[in-house]
C-alpha positions as CSV (number, residue, x, y, z in Angstrom):
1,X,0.0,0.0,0.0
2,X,1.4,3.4,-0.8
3,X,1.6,6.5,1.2
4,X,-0.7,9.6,0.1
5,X,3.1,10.8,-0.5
6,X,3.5,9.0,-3.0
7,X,2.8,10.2,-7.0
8,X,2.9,8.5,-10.0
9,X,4.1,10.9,-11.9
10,X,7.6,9.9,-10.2
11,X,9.0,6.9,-11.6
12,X,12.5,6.1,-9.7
13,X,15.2,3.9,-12.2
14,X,16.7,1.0,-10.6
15,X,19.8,1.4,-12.3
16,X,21.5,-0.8,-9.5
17,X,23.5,-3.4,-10.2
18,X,21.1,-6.1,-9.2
19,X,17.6,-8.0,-8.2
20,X,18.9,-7.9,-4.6
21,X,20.0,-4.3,-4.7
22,X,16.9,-3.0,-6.8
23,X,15.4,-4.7,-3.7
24,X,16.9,-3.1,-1.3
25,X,16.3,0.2,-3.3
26,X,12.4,-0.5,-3.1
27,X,12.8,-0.9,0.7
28,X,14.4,1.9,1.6
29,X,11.8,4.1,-0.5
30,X,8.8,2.6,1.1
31,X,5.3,3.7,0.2
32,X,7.4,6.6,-0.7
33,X,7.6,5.3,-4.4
34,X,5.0,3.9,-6.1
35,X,6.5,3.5,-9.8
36,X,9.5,1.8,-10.7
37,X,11.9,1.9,-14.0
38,X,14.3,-1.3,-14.7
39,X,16.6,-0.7,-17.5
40,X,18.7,-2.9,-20.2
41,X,21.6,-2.8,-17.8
42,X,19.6,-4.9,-15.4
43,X,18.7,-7.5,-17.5
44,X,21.0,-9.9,-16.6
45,X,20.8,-9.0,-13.1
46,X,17.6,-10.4,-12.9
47,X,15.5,-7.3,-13.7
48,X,12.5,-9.2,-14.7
49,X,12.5,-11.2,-11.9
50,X,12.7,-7.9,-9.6
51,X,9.6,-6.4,-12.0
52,X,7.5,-9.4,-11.5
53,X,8.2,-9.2,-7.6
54,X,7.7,-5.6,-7.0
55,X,4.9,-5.7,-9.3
56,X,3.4,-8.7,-7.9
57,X,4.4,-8.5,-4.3
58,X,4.6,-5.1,-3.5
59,X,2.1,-4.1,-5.5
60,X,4.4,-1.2,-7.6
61,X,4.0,-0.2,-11.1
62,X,6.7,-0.9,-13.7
63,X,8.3,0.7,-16.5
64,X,10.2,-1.6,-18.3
65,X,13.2,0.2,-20.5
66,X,14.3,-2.2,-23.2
67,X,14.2,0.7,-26.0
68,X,13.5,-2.2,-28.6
69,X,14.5,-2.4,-31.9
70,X,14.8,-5.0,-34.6
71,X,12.7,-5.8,-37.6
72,X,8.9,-6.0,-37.2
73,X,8.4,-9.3,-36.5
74,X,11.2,-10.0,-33.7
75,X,9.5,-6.6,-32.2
76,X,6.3,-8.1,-32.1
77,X,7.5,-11.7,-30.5
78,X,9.4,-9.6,-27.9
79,X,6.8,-7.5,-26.6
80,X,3.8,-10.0,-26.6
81,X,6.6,-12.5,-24.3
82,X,7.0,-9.5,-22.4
83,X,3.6,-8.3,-22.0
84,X,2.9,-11.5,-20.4
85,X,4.5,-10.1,-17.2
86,X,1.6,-7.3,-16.8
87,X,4.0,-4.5,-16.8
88,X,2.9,-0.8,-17.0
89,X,5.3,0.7,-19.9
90,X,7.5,-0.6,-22.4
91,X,10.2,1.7,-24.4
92,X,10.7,1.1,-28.2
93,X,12.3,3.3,-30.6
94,X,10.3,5.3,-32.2
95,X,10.6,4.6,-35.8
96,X,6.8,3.7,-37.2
97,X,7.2,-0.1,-38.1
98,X,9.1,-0.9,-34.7
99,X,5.8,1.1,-32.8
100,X,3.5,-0.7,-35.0
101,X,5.0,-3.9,-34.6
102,X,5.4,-3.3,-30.6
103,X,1.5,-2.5,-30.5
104,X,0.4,-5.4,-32.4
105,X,2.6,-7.8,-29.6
106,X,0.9,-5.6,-26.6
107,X,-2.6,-5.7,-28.6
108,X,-5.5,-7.2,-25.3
109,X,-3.0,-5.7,-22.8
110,X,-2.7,-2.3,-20.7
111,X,0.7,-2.1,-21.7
112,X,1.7,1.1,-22.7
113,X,4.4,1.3,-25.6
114,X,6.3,4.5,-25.3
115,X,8.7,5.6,-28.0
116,X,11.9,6.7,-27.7
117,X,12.5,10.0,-29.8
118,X,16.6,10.9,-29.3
119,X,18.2,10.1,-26.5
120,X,18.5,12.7,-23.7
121,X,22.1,11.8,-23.3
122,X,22.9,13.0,-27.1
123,X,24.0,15.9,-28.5
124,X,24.4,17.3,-32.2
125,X,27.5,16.6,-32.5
126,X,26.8,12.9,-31.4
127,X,23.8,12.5,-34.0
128,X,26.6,13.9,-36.5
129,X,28.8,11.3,-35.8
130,X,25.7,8.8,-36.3
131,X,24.9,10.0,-39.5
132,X,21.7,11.4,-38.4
133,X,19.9,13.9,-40.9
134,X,20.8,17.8,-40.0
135,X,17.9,19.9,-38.6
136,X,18.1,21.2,-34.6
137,X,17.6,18.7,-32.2
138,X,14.3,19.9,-30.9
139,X,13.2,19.8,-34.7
140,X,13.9,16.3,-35.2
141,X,12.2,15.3,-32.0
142,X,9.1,16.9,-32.6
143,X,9.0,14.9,-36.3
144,X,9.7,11.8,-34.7
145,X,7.2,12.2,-31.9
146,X,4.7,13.1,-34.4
147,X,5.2,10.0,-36.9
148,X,5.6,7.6,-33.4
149,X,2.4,9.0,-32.1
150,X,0.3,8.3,-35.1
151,X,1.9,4.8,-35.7
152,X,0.1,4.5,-32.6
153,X,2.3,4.9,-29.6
154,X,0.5,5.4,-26.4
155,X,3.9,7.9,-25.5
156,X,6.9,9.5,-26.0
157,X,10.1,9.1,-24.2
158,X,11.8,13.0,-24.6
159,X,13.7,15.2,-22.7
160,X,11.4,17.8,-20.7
161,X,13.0,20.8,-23.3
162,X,11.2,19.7,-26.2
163,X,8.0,18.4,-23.9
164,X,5.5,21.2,-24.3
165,X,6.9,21.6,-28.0
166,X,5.5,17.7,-28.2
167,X,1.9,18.4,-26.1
168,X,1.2,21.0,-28.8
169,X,0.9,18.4,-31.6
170,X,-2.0,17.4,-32.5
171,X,-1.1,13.7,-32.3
172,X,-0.3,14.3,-28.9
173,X,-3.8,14.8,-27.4
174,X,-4.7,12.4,-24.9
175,X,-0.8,10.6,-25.1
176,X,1.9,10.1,-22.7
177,X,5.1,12.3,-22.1
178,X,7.5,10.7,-20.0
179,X,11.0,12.3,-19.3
180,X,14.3,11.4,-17.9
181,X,17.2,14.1,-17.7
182,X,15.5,15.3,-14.6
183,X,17.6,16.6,-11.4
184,X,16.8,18.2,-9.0
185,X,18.8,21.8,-8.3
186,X,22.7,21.2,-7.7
187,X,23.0,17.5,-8.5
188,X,25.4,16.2,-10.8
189,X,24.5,16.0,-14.3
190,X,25.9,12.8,-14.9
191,X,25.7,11.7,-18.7
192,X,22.5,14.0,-19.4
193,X,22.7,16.5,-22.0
194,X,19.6,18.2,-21.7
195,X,18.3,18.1,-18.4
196,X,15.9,20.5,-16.1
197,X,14.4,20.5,-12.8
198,X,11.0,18.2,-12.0
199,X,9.0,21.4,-11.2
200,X,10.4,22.9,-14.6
201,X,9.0,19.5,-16.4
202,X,6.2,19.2,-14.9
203,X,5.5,22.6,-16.4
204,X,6.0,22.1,-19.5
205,X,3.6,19.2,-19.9
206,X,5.2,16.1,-19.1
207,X,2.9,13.5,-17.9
208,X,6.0,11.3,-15.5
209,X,9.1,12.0,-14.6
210,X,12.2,9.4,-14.2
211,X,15.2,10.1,-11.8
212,X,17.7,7.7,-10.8
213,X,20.8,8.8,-9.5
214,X,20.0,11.6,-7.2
215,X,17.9,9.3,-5.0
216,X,19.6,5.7,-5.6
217,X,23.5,7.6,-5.2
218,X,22.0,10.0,-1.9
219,X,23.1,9.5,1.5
220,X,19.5,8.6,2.4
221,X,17.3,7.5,-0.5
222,X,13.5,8.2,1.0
223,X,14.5,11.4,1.3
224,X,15.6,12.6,-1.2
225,X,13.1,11.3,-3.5
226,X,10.2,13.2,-0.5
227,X,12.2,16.1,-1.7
228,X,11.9,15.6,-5.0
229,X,8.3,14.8,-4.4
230,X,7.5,18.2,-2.6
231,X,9.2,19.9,-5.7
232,X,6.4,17.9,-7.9
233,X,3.3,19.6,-5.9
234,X,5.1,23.0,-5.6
235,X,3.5,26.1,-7.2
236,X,6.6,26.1,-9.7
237,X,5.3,22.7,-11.1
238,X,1.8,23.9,-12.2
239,X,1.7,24.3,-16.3
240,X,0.7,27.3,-17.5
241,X,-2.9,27.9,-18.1
């Protein structure tokens, strides 16, 4: 049972090394945290044995972050094997097959398949490097988002810069924005690019937030993701009317 603390629109990544640390995580933050993210990086540390048992057992919701991609059919196998786990939100990149393909595998289940648009952790000069077609980053996000969306996506996965950019689509009524490269004032930015508070992306539209580090890495884990929590409900995190 969670806390009246506790909000949704937080989803903490368990970017620990482990089932038994991602468990210890969950323990620490209580009823405090109600929404959990397990990444590629735990897969072989038993991450979908920790999603089925937090899920199951603690009754938390789960955002699974495999960012799929492959050709249409393999997409399709993965996700109906992993919808099969009654998880909450599935990543896939965004390109149109891969969402279409990912939607047919989830089809009779609430899983939600969220599309990846770029990276929050990238750059220009990294999507240079990649070959990626020129145009500003925000631009290419917002065609991406758009062409994900009406494949059928239920979401976007972007970074809270280009997030009200993204609500104002027409596609995007009624869909999900959910954002990493959130930290809270003076943390570390780790490898995020394009980051900004959780009161600033609340603001501008964003639907969840995901934060990892500045709670999993503090001192004392419950609170600092009660801070972060207080930020959510602050005045500062109300979108403009």
């Amino acid at each position: 049972m969670t806390s009246p603390l506790a909000d949704d629109r937080l989803i903490v990544a368990m970017d620990v090394p482990n089932a038994l640390e991602g468990l210890k995580l969950a323990e620490q933050l209580g009823d405090a945290v109600s929404f959990y993210k397990i990444g590629l990086g735990m897969l072989t540390g038993g991450g979908l044995a920790l999603a089925n048992e937090l899920k199951q057992e603690l009754g938390k919701k789960i955002f699974l972050d495999m960012k799929l991609f492959d050709i249409g059919a393999t997409v399709e196998n993965a996700v109906r094997g992993l919808a099969q786990f009654d998880l909450d939100f599935l990543t896939v990149h965004g390109d149109p097959y891969v969402v279409r393909a990912a939607k047919e595998g989830a089809a009779g289940k609430d899983l939600k398949i969220l599309a990846v648009t770029i990276l929050t952790s990238l750059d220009r000069d990294d999507l240079d490097g990649a070959m990626i077609k020129s145009g500003e980053i925000k631009d290419l996000v917002q065609e991406r988002a758009g062409k994900a969306l009406s494949a059928g996506a239920d979401g976007v996965i972007a970074s809270p810069q280009e997030a009200a950019m993204i609500r104002s689509l027409p596609e995007a009524e009624g869909k999900l924005i959910v954002t990493p490269g959130v930290r809270p004032v003076g943390a570390d930015l780790g490898d995020q690019k394009r980051v900004t508070t959780p009161a600033q992306a609340l603001a501008s539209g964003v639907d969840h937030i995901v934060v990892g580090r500045p709670i999993w890495q503090a001192e004392a884990p419950r609170v600092a993701a009660e801070s972060i929590l207080q930020e959510m409900n602050s005045p500062q995190a109300k979108a403009p009317n």
